[in-house]
N, C-alpha and C positions, 0 to 999 in steps of 0.2 A: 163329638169325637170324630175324628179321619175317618172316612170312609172308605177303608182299604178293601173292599170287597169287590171293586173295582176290575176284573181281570181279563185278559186277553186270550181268546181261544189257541193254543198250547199246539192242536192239531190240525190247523187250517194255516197250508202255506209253509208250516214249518221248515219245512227241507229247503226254501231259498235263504232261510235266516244262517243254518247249519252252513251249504258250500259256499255262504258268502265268507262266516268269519274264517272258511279254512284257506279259503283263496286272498286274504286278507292276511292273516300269520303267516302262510306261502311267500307272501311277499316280502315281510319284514325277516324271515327266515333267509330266503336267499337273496336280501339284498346285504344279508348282517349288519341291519341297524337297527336300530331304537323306535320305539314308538311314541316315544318323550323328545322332549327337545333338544337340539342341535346348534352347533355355533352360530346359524344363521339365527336362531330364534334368542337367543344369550344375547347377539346384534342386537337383534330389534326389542328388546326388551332395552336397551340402554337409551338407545335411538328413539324411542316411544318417548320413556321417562324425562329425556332430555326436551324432546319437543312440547312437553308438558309444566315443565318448573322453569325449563329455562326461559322463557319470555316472564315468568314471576318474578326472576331474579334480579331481570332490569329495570320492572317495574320498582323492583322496591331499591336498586341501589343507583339508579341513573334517572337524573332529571329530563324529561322528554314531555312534548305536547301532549295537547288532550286528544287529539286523532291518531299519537303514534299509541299515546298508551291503551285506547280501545282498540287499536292494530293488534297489540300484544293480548289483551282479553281473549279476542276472535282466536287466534293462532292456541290459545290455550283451549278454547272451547273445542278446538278438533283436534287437542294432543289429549285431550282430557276422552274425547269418547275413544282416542285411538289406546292411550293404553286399557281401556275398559275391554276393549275389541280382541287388542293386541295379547293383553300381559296378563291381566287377571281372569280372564275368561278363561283360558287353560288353567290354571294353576288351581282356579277353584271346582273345574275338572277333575283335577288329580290327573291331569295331563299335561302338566309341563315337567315334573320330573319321578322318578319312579320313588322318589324318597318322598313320602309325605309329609315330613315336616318342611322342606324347601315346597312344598304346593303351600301349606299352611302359611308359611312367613313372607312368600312372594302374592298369596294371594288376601292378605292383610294390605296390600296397596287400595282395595276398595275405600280405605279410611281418607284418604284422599280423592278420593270420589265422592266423596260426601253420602257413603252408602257403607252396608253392613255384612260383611261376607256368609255369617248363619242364616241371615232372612234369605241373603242371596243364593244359598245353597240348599233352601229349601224351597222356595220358590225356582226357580231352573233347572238344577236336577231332579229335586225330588216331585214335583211336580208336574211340571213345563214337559221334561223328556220323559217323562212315566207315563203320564197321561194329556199326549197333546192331542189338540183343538176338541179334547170332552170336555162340552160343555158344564163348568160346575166343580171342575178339578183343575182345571189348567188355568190358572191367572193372566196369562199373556193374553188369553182372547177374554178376560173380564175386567173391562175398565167400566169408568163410572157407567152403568144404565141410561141415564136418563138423556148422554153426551154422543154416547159412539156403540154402532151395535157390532161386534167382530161376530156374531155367532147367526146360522140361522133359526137356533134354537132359544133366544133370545128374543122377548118381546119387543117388537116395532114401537116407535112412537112417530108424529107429527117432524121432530127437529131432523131424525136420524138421513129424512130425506136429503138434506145439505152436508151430510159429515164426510162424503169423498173433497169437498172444498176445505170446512173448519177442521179435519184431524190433523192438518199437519203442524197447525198452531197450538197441538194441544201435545202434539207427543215432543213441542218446544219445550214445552214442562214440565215433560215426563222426571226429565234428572233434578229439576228445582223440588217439586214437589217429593222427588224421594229424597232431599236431604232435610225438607223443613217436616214431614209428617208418616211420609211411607212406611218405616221403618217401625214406627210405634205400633201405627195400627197394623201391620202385621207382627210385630209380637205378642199382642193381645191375643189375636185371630189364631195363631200358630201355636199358643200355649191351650186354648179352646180344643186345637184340632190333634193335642199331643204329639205336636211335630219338633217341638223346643229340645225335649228329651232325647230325640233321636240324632241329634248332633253333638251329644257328649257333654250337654253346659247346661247349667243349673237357668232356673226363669230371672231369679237375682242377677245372677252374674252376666245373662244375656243383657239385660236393663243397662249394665255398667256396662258391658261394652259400646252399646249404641250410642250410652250419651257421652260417652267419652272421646268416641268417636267425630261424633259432630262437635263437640267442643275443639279438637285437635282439629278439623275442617274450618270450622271458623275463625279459629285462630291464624291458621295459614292463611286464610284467603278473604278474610272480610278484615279482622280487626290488624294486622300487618299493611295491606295496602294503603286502610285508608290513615294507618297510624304513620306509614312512611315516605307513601307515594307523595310528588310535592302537588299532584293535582285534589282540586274541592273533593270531599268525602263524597258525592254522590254521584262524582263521576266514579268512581272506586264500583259504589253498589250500582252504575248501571255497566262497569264492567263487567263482576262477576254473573249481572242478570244475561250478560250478549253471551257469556262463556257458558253456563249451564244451560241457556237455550239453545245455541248451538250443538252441545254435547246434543241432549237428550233428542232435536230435529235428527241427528246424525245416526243415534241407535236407535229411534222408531223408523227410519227408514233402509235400515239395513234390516231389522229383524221380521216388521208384518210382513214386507213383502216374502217373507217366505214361505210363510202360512195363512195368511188372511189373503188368500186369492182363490179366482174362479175353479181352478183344478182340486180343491181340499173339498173332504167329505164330511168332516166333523163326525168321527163315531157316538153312535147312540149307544148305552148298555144298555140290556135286558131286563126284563124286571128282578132276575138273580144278578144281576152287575155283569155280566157276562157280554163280551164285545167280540162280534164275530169276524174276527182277524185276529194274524199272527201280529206281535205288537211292531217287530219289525218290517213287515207288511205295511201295516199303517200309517210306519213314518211315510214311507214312498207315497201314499196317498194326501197326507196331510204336510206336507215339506216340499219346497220348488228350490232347485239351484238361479244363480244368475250369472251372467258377466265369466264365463270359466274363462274366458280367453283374456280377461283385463290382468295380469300380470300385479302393476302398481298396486291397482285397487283394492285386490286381493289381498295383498302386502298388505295395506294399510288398516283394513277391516279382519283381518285376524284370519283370515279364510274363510270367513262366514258366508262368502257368497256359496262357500260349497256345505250349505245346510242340511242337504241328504247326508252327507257322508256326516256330518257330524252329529247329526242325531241319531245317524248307525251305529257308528265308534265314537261317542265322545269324550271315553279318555284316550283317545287317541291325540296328540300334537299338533294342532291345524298346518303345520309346517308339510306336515304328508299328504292331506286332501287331494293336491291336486290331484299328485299321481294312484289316489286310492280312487276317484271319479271311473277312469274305464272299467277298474273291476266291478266299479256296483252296478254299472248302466249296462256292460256286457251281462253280469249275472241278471240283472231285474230284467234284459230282453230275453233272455235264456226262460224265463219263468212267467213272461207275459206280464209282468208287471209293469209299472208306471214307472217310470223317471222323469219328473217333472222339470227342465230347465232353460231359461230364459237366456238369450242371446244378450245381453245386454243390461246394464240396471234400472238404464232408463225403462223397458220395455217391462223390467219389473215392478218398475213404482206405477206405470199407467196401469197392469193386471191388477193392483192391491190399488189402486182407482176406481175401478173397473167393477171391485167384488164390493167396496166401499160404497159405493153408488148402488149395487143390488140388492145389498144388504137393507139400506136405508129406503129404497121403493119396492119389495118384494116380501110376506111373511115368513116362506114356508122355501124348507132345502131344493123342491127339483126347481122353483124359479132361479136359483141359484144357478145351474149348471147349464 
């Protein structure tokens, strides 16, 4: 069963969690706007979707070489993690609009991602942002063992000394392996930990939708291409291998480095579960910003680079991040606290390089820091 006894100390720090959301509502108060999406975000939600299907469409209705039609793969493989970034990442927030059934039905595009919105909403909110980088609850820092070590609470072995080199090939198949297996084995895991129930849907009905899911996924994107594209069937399946590597390269490099670097502390509980910090506290210790000044970039990764704020506010709209950034960094300097952010992405991926590399020669947390 779930291990909710997990909790975060309630009276340490608390007063920066308090004047942050009020200086935060202050905002959307006197700006008199929404905290949900915006025309601009309606945009790119079309702009996503189009930069995603629409290279499939020529695929399947326009005769072109084998190099334009791997061109069209690739361009799908970064429309595909852009709407993951862009479109359903809010929605399955309950941050793209204040009606929940438009979160629910815009965030049902995961089905075209070759993934599953309940595993997905249990695994990222209910875990990820509950309890991040605890060791044992948070999934994002537990990948296989024996491959890659994110935690320093995690046993070393012999390989991990090489995993700042071999991770980045492997979070290529982070999105392959969550359409062909991921999914199962956390339903399994999920119904074990009574997390199934807590999203509204029966263990049955969750089964159907997975596999129905990937049925409607393979149907779009394996058995249409190679059924109509006039190129050999295996150029088909090494398109879709370039596009789901790509994707999943594109979202393991926007997300570790937020967390899996040298500034994160990884909370220990107590032996009563008890984690000594405010939980909002904690984000600012275990969360880095990056790149706040890339504009584009920002655009295209869904505002993820502004990862403090969103794991402050995460039903909030990434669409407001930016200008929500000075109030969290003026409040956390107001309180002595940390604001962790990176001038650059590049300078982010060498930090979650960096922690990559210590993780795999170091056992124990103060070698870390």
């Amino acid at each position: 069963m779930f291990n909710s006894n997990v909790t975060f100390t309630k009276t340490h720090n608390e007063e920066f969690h308090k004047v942050l959301r009020k200086r935060v509502g202050d905002y959307f108060k006197t700006k008199n706007i929404s905290r949900h999406a915006n025309a601009a975000m309606v945009f790119k939600t079309i702009a996503m979707l189009a930069f995603y299907i629409t290279p499939l469409c020529f695929l399947l209705s326009v005769e072109m070489s084998t190099w334009l039609v791997l061109l069209m793969w690739t361009i799908m493989g970064f429309g595909m993690a852009g709407v993951g970034l862009s479109v359903m990442h809010d929605a399955n927030h309950g941050a793209y609009s204040k009606n929940e059934k438009v979160n629910n039905v815009i965030g049902k595009v995961l089905v075209i991602l070759g993934g599953n919105d309940v595993n997905w909403k249990i695994q990222h909110n209910v875990l990820h942002h509950t309890y991040t980088n605890v060791t044992g609850l948070d999934e994002d820092i537990e990948p296989p063992e024996a491959l890659l070590r994110f935690s320093p609470n995690k046993k070393r072995n012999a390989l991990h000394r090489f995993q700042h080199v071999y991770a980045w090939f492997f979070y290529g198949l982070m999105t392959m392996f969550w359409f062909i297996s991921k999914d199962y084995k956390q339903a399994r895991r999920y119904k074990k930990m009574g997390l199934i129930e807590s999203q509204s849907i029966t263990y049955a009905n969750h089964w159907i939708t997975i596999i129905v899911g990937k049925i409607i996924f393979a149907f779009i994107f394996i058995v249409l291409p190679i059924w109509l594209c006039e190129t050999p069937w295996y150029i088909s399946i090494l398109g879709i291998t370039i596009m789901l590597f790509i994707s999943g390269l594109t979202l393991g490099a926007i997300f570790q480095p937020a967390h899996v670097v040298p500034t994160s502390n990884y909370p220990v509980p107590d032996d009563s579960g008890n984690i000594e910090a405010d939980w909002a506290v904690s984000q600012l210790y275990n969360t880095a910003n990056f790149a706040p000044k890339a504009r584009l970039f920002s655009w295209y990764v869904g505002g993820l680079n502004y990862q403090v704020e969103h794991h402050l506010f995460p039903n909030i709209c990434h669409v407001h991040y930016r200008k929500l950034a000075n109030i969290v960094k003026q409040t956390a300097q107001e309180f002595n606290l940390p604001y962790h952010s990176y001038n650059t992405f590049g300078r982010a991926l060498l930090e979650h390089s960096k922690m990559l590399y210590k993780l795999g020669h170091y056992d124990n947390a103060p070698a870390i820091h």
